[in-house]
Backbone as ProteinMPNN parsed JSONL, in Angstrom:
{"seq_chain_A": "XXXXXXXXXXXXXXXXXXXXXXXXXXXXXXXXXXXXXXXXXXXXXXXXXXXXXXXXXXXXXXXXXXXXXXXXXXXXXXXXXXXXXXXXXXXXXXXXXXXXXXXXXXXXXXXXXXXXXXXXXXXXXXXXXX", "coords_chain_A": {"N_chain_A": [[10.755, -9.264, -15.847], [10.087, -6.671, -13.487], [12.242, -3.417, -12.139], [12.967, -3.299, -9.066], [11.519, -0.725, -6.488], [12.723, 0.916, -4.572], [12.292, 3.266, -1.576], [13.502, 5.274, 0.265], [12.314, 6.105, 3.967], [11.771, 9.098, 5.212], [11.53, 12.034, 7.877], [9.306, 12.863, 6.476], [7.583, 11.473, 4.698], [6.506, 7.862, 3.752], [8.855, 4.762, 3.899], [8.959, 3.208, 1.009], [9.126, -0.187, -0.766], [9.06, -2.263, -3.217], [9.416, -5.28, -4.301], [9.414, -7.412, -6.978], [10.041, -9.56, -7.093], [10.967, -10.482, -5.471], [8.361, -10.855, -4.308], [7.416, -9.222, -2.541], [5.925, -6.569, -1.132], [5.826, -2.871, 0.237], [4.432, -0.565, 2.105], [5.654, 1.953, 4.15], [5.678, 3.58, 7.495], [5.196, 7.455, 8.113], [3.287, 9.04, 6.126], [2.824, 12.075, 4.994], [3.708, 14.331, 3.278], [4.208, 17.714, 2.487], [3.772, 17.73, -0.384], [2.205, 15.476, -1.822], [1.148, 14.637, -4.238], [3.324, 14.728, -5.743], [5.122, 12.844, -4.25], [4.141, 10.616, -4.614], [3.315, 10.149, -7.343], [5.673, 8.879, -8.903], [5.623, 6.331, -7.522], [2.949, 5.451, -8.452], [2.725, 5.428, -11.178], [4.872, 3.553, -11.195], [3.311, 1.026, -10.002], [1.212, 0.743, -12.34], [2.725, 0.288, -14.293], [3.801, -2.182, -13.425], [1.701, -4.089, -13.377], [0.629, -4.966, -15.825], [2.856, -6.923, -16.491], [2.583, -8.54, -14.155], [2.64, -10.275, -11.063], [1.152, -13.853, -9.929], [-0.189, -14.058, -7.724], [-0.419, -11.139, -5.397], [0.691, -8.781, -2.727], [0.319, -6.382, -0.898], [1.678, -4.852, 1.581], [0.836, -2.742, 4.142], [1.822, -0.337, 6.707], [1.223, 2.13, 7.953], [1.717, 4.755, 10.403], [0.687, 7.011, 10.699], [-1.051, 9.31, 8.179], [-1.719, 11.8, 6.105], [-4.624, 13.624, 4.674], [-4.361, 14.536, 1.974], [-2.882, 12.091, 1.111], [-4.313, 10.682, 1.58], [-5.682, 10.09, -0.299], [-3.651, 9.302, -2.347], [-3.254, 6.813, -1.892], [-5.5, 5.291, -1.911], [-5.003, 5.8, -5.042], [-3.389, 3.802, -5.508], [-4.26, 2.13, -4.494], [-6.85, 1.304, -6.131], [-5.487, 0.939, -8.811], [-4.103, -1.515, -8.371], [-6.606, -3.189, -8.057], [-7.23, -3.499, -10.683], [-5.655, -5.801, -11.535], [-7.384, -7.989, -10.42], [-9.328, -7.818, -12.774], [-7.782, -9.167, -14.668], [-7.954, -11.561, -13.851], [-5.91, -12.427, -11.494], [-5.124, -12.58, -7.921], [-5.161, -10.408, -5.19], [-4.107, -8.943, -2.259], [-4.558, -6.716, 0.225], [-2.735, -6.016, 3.211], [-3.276, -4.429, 6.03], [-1.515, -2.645, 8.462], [-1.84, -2.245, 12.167], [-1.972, -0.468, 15.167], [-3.44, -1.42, 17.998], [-4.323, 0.395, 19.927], [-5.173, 2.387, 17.946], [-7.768, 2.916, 17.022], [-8.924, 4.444, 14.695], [-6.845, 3.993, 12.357], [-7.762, 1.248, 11.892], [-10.187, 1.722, 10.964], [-10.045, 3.509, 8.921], [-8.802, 1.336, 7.17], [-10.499, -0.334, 6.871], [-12.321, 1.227, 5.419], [-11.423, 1.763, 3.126], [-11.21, -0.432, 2.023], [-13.896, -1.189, 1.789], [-14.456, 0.985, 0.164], [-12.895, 0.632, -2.65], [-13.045, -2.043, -3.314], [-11.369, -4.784, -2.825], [-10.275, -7.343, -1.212], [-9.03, -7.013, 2.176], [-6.769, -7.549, 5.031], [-6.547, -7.024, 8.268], [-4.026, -6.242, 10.683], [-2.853, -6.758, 13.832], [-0.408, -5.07, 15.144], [0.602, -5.758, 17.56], [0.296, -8.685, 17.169], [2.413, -9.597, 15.702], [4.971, -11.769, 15.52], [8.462, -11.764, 15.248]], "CA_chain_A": [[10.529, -8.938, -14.447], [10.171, -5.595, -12.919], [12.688, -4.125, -11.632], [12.504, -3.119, -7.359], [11.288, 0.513, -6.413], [12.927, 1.123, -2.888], [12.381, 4.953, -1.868], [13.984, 5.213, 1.667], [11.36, 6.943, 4.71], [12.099, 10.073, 5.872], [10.009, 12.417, 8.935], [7.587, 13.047, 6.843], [7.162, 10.073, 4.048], [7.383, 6.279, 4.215], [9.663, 3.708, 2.819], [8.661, 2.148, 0.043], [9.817, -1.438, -0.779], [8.166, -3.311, -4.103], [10.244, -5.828, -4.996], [8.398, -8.089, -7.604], [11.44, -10.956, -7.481], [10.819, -11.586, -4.166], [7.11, -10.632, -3.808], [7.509, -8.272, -1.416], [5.409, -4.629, -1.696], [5.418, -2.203, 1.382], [4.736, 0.818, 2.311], [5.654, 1.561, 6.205], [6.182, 4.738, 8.103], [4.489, 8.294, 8.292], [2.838, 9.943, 4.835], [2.528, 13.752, 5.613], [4.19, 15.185, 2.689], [3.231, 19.076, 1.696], [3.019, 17.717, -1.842], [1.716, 14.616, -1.819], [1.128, 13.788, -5.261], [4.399, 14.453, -6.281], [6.034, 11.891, -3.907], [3.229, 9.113, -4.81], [3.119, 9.73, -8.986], [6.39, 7.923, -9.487], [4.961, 5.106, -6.887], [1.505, 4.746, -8.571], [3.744, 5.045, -12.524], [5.448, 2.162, -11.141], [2.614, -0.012, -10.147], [0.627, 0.896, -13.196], [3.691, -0.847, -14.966], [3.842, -3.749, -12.634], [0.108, -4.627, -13.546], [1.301, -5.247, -16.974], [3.794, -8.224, -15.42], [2.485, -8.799, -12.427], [2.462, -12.109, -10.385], [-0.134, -14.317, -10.174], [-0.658, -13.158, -5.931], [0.318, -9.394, -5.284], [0.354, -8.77, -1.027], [0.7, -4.915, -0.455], [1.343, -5.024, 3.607], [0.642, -1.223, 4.372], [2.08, -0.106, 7.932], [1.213, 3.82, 8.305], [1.426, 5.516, 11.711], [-0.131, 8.758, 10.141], [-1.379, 10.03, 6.827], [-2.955, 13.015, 5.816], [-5.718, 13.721, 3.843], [-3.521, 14.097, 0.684], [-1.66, 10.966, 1.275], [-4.923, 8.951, 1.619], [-5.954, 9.749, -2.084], [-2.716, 8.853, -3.293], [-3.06, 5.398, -1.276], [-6.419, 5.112, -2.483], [-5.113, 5.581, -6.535], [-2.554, 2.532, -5.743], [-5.147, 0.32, -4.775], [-7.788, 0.92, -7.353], [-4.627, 0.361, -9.508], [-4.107, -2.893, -7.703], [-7.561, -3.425, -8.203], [-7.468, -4.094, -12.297], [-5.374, -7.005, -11.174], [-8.655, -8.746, -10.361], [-9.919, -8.06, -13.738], [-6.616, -10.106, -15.418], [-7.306, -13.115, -12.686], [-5.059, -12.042, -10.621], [-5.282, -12.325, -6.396], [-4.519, -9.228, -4.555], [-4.904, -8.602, -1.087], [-3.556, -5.812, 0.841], [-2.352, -6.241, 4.292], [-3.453, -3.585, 6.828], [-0.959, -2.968, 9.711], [-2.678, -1.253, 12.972], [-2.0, -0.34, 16.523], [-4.876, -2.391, 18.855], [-5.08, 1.605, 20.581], [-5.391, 3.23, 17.011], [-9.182, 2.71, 15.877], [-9.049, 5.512, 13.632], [-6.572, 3.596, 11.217], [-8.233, 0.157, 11.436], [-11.326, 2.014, 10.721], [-9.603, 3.492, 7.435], [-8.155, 0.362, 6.522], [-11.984, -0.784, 6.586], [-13.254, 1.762, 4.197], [-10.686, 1.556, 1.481], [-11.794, -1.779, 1.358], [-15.592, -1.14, 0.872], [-14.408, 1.831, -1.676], [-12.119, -0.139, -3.538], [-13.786, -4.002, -3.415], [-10.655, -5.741, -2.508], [-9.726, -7.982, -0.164], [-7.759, -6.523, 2.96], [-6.483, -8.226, 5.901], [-6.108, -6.525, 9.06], [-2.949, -7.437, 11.602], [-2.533, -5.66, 14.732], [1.27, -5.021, 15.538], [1.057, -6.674, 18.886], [0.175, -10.119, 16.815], [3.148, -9.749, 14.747], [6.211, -12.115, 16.063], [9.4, -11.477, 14.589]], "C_chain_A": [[10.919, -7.479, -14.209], [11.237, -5.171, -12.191], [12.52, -3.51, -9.866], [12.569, -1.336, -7.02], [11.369, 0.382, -4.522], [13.212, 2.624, -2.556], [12.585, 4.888, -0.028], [13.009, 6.084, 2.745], [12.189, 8.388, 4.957], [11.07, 10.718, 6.895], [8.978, 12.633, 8.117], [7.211, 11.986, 5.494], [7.68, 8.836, 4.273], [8.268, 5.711, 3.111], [8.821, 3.176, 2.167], [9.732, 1.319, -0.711], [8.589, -2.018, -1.646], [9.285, -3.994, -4.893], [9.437, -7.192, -5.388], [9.219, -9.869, -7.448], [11.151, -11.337, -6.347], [9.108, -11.732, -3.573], [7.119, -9.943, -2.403], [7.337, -6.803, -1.613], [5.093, -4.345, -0.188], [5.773, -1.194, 1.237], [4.194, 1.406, 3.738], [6.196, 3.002, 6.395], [5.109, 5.592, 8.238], [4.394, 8.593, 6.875], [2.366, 11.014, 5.584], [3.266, 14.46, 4.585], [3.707, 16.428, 2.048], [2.705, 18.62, 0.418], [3.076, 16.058, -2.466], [1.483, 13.45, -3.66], [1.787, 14.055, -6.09], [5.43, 13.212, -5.714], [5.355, 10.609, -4.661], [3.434, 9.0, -6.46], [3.978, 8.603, -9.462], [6.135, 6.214, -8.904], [3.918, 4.538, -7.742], [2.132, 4.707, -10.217], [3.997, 3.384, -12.348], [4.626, 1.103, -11.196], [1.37, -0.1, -11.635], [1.411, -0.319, -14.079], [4.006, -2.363, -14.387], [3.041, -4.532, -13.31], [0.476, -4.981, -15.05], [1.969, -7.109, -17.008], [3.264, -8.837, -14.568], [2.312, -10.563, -12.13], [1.207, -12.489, -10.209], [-1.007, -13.672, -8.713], [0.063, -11.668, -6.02], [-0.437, -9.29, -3.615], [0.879, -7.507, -1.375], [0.609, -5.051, 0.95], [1.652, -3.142, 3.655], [0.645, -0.942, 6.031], [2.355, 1.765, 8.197], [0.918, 4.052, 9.665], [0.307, 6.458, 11.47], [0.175, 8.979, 8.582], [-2.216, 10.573, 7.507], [-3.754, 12.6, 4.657], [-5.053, 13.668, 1.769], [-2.272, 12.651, 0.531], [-2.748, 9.661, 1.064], [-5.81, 9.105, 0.062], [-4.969, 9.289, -2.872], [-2.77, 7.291, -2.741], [-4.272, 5.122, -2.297], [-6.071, 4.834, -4.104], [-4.621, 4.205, -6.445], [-3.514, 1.475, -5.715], [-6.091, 0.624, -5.561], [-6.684, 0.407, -8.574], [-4.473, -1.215, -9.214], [-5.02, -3.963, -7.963], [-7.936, -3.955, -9.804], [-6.678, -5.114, -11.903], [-6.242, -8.27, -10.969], [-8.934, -9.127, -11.771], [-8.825, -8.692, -14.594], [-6.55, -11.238, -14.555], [-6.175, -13.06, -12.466], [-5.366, -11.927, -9.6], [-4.397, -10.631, -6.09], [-4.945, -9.25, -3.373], [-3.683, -7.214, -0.722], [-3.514, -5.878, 2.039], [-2.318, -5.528, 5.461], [-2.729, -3.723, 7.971], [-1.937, -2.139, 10.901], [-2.273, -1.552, 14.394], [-3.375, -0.813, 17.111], [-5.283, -0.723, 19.397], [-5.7, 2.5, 19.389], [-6.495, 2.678, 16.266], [-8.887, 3.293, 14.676], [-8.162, 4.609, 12.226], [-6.85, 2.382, 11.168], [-9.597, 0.718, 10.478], [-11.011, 2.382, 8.676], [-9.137, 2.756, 6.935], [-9.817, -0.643, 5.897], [-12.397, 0.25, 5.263], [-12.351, 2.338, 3.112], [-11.165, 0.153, 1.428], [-13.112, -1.986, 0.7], [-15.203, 0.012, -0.015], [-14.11, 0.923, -2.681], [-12.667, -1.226, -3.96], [-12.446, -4.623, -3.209], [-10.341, -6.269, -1.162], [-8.531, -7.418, 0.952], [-7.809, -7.6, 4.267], [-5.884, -7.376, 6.771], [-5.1, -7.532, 10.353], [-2.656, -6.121, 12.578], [-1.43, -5.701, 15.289], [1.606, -5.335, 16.436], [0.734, -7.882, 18.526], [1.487, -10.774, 16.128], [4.308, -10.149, 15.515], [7.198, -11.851, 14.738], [10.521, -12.68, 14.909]], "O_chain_A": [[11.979, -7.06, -14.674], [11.65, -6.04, -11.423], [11.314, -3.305, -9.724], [13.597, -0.718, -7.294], [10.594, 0.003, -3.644], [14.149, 3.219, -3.086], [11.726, 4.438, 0.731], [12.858, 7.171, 2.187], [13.405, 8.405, 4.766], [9.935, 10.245, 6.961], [7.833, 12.659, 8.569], [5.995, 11.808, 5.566], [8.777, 8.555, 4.757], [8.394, 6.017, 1.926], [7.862, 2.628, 2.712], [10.8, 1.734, -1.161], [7.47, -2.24, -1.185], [9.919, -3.515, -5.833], [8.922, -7.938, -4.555], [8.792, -10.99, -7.725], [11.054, -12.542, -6.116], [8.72, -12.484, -2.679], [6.744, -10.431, -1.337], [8.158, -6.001, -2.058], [4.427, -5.078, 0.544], [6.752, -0.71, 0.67], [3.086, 1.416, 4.274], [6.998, 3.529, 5.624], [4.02, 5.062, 8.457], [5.447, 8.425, 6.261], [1.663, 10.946, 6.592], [3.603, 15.543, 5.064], [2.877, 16.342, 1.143], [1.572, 18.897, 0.022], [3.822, 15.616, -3.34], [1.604, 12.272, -3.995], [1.409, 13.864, -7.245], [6.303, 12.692, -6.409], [6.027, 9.738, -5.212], [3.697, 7.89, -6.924], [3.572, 7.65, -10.127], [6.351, 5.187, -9.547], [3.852, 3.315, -7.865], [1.937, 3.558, -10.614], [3.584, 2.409, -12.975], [4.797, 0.233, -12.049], [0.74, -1.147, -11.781], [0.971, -1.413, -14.435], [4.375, -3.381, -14.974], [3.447, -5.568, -13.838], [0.633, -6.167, -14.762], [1.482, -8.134, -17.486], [3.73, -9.94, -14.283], [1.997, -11.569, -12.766], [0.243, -11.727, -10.287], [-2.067, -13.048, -8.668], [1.009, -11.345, -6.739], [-1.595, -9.574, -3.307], [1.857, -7.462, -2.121], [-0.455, -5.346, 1.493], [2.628, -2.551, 3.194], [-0.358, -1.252, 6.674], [3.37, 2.385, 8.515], [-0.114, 3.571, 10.131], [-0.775, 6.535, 12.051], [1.234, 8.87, 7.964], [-2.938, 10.419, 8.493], [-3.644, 11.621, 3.919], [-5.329, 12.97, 0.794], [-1.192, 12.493, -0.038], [-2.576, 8.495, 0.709], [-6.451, 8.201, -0.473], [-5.225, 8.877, -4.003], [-2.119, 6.534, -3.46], [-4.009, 4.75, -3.44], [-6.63, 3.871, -4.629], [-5.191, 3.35, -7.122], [-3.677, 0.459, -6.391], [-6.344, -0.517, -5.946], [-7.059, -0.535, -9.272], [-4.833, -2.016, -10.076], [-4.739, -5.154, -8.089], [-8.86, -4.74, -10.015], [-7.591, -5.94, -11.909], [-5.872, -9.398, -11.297], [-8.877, -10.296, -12.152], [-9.314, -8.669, -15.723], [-5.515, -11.882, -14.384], [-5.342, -13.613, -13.183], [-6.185, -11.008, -9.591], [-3.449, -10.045, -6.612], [-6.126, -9.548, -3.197], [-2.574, -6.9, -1.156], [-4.695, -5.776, 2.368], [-1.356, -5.823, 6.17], [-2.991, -4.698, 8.675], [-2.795, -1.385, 10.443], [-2.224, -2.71, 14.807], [-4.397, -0.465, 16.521], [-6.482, -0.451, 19.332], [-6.611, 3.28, 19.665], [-6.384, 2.105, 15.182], [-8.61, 2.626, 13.679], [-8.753, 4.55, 11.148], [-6.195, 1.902, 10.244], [-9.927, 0.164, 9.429], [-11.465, 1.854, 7.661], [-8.752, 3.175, 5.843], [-10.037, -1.318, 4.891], [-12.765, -0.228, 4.19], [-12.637, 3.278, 2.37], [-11.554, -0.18, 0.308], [-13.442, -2.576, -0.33], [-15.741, -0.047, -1.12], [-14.939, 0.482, -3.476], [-12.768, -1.34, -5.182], [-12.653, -5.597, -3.933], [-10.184, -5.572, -0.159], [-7.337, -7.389, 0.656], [-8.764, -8.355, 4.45], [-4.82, -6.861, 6.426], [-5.206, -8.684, 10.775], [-2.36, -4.963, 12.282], [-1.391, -6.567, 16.163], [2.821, -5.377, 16.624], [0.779, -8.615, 19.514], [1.692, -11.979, 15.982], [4.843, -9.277, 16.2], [6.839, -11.759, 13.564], [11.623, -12.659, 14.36]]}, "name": "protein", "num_of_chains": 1, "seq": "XXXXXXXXXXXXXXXXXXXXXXXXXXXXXXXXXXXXXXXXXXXXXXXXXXXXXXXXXXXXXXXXXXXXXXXXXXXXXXXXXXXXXXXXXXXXXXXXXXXXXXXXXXXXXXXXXXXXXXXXXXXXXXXXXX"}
């Protein structure tokens, strides 16, 4: 078993939380970092190595306020990564969070899905009881 990649948010990247023991992968907050695919390499390393291991279901719940343009190719590598999971029968879905006022990121939560081919599930943050 893998073991848990927890990288704390700050203003301008999110937390990330993949902990394989409990089945629990997120990545919540703002992405805006100047250098983008230095914060994500050791992220998308990691899940490269997951996929190796991985559980039979894999849920990525993805809760971004804001990304940039370099933030949504590094999202993009994770889930085509995510995406060979399929080809080892393996489920994956990924879990789209979204503000009901914020089209713009349901809309991108839509077309990583037709890039990619996987299964996403959109949840709008006023559905979500706690």
């Amino acid at each position: 078993m893998m073991t848990q990649l927890n990288i704390p948010a700050t203003e301008k990247t999110p937390s990330i939380r993949f902990d394989p023991a409990n089945d629990f992968f997120e990545i919540k907050g703002v992405s805006l970092p100047v250098e983008a695919e230095q914060f994500y390499s050791p992220i998308i390393e990691w899940v490269k190595n997951y996929i190796v291991d991985a559980q039979k279901k894999t849920k990525l719940m993805v809760d971004l306020q804001y990304f940039n343009i370099s933030s949504s190719k590094q999202l993009l590598d994770i889930f085509f990564q995510l995406k060979r999971l399929i080809g080892l029968e393996k489920q994956v879905l990924i879990e789209w969070l979204y503000d009901s006022e914020e089209e713009d990121l349901l809309e991108m939560g839509q077309d990583y899905e037709f890039m990619v081919g996987i299964p996403f599930k959109y949840t709008e943050h006023q559905l979500i009881t706690k």
